[in-house]
DSSP file (Angstrom, degrees, kcal/mol; ACC not computed):
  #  RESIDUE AA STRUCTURE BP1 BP2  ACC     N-H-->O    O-->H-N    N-H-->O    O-->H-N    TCO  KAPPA ALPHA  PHI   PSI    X-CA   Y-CA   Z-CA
    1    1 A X              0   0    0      0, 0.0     2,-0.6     0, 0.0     0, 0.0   0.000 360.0 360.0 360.0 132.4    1.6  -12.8  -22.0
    2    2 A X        -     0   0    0      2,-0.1     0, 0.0     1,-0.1     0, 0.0  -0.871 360.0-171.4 -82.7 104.5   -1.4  -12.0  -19.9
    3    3 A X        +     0   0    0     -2,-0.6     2,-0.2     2,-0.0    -1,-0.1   0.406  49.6 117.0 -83.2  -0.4   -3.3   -9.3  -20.5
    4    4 A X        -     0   0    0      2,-0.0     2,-0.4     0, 0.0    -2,-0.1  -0.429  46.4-155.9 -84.2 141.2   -5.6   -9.8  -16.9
    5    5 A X        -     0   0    0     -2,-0.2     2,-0.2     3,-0.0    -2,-0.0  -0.858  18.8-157.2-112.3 134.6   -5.4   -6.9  -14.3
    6    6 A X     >  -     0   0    0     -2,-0.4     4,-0.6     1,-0.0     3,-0.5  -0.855  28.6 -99.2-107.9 171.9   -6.2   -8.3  -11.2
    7    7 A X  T >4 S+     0   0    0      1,-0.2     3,-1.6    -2,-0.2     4,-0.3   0.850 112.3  57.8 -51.8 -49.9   -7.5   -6.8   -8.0
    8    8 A X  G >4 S+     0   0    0      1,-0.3     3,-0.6     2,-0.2    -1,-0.2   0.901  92.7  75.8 -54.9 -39.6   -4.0   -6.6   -6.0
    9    9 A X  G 34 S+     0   0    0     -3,-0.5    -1,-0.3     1,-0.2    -2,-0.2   0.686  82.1  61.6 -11.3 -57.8   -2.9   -4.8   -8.5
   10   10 A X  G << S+     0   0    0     -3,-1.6     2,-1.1    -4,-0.6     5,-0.3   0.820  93.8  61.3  -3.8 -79.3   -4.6   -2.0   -7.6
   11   11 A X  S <  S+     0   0    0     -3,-0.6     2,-0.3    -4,-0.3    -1,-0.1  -0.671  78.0 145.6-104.9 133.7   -3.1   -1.5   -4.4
   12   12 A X    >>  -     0   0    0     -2,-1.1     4,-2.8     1,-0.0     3,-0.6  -0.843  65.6 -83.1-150.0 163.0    0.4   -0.9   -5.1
   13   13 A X  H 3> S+     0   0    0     -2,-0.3     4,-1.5     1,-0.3     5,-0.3   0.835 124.6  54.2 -68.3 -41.6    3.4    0.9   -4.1
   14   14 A X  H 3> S+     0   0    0      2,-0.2     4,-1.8     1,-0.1    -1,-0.3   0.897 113.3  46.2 -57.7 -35.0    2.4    4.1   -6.0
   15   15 A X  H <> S+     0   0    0     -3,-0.6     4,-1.6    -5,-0.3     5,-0.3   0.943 109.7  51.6 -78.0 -34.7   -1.2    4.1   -4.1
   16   16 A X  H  X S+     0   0    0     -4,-2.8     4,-1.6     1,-0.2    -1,-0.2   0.833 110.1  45.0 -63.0 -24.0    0.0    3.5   -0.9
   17   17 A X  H  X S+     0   0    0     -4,-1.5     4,-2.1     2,-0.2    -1,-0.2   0.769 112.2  51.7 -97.3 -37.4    2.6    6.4   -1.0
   18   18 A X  H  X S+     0   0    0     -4,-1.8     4,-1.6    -5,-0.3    -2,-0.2   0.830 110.6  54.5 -64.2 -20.3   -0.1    9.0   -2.6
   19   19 A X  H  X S+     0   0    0     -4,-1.6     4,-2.4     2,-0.2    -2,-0.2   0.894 109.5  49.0 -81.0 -43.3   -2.4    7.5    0.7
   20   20 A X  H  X>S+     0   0    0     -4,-1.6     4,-2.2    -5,-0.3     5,-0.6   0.999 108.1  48.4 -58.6 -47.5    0.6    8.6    3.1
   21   21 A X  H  X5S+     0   0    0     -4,-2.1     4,-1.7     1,-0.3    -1,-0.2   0.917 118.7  41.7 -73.3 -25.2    1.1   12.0    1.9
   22   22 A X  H  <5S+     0   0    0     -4,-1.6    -1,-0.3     2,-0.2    -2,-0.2   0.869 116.8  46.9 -78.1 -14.5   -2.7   12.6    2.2
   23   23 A X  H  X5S+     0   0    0     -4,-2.4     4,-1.5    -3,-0.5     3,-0.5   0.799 112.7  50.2 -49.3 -49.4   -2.9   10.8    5.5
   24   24 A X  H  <5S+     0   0    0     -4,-2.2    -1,-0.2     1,-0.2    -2,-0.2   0.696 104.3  59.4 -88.1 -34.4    0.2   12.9    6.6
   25   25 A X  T  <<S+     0   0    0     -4,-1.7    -1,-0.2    -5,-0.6    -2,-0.2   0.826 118.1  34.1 -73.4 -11.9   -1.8   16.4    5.3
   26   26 A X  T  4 S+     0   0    0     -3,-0.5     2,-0.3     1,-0.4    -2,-0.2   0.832 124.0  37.8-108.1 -22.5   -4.6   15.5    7.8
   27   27 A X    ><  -     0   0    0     -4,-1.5     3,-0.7     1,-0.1    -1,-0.4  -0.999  67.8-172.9-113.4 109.7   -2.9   13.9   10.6
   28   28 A X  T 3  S+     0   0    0     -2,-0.3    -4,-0.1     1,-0.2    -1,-0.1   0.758  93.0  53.6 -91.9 -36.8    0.8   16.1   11.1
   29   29 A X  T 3  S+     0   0    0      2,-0.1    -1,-0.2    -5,-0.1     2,-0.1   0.231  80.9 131.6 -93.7  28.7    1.9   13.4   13.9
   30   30 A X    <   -     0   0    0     -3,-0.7     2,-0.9    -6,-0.1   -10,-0.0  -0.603  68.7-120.4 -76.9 155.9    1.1   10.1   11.1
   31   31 A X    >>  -     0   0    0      1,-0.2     4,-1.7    -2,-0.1     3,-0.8  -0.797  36.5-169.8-103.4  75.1    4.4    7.8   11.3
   32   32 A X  H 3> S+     0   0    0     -2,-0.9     4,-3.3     1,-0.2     5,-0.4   0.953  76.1  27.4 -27.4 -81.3    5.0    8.3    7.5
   33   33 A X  H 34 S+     0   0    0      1,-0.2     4,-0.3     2,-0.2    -1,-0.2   0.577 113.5  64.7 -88.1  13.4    7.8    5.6    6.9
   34   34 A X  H X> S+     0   0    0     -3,-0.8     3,-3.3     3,-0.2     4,-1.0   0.940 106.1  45.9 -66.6 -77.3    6.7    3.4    9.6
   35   35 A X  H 3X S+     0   0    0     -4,-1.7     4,-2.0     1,-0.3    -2,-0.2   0.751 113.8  47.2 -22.7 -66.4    3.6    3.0    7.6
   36   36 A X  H 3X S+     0   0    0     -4,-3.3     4,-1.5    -5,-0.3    -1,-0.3   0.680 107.8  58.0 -48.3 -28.1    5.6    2.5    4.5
   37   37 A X  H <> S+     0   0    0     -3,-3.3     4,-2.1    -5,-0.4    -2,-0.2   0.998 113.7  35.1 -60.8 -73.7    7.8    0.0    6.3
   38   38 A X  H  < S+     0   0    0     -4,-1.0    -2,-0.2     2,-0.2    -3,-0.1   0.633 122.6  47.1 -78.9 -21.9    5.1   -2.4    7.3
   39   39 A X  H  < S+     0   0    0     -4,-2.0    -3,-0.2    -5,-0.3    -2,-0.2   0.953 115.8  38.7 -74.0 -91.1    2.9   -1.8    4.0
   40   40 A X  H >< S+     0   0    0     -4,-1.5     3,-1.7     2,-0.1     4,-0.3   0.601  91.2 100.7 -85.1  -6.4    5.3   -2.1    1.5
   41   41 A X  T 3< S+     0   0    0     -4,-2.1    -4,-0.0     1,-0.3    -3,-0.0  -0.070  98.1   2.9 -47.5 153.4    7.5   -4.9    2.9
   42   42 A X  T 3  S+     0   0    0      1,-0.1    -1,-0.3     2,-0.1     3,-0.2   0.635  95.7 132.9  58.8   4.3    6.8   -8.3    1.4
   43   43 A X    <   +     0   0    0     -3,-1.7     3,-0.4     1,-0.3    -1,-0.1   0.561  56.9  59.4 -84.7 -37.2    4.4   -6.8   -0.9
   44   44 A X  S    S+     0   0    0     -4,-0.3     2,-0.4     1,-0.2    -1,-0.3   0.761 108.7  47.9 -56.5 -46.5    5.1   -8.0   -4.1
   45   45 A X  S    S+     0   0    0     -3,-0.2     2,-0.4     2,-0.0    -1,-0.2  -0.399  93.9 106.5 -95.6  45.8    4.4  -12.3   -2.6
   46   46 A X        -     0   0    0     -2,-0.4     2,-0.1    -3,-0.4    -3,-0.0  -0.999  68.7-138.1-122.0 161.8    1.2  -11.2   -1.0
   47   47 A X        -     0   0    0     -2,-0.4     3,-0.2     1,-0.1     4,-0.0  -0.146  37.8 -96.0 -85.0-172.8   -2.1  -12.0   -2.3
   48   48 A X  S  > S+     0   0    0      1,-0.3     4,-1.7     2,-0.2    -1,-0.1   0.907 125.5  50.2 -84.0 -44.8   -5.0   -9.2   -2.3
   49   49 A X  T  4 S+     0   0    0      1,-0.2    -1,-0.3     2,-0.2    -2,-0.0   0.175 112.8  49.1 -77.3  26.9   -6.4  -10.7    1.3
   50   50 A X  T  4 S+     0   0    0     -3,-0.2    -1,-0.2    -7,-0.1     3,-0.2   0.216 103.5  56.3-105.9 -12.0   -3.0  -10.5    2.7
   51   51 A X  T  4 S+     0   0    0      1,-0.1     2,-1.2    -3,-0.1    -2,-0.2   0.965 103.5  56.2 -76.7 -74.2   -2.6   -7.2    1.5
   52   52 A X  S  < S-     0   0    0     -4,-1.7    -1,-0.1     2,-0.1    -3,-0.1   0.123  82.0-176.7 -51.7  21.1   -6.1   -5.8    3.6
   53   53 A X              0   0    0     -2,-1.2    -3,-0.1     1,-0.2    -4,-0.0  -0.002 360.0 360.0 -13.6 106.5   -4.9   -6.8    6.7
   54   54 A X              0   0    0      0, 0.0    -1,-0.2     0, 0.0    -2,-0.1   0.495 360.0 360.0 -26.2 360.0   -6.9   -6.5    9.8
């Protein structure tokens, strides 16, 4: 078993959903589960640059 954290790790389904609700406390009109839709699809099979998307 392999104890190495790598960088995609990181950004993960729990940070992205603490990033909506603060997005959504500054911006009222943010597409909450659009966001989440397009973020967390597929999320798991992407690498760390496929994750940062332009």
């Amino acid at each position: 078993m392999s104890d190495s954290l790598l960088i995609r790790d990181f950004f993960n389904p729990t940070i992205i959903k603490e990033l909506v609700v603060k997005i959504h406390s500054l911006y009222s009109d943010f597409d909450q589960k659009g966001f989440l839709f397009d973020t967390l699809t597929d999320l798991d099979s992407q690498t760390y640059t496929e994750r940062k998307k332009e």
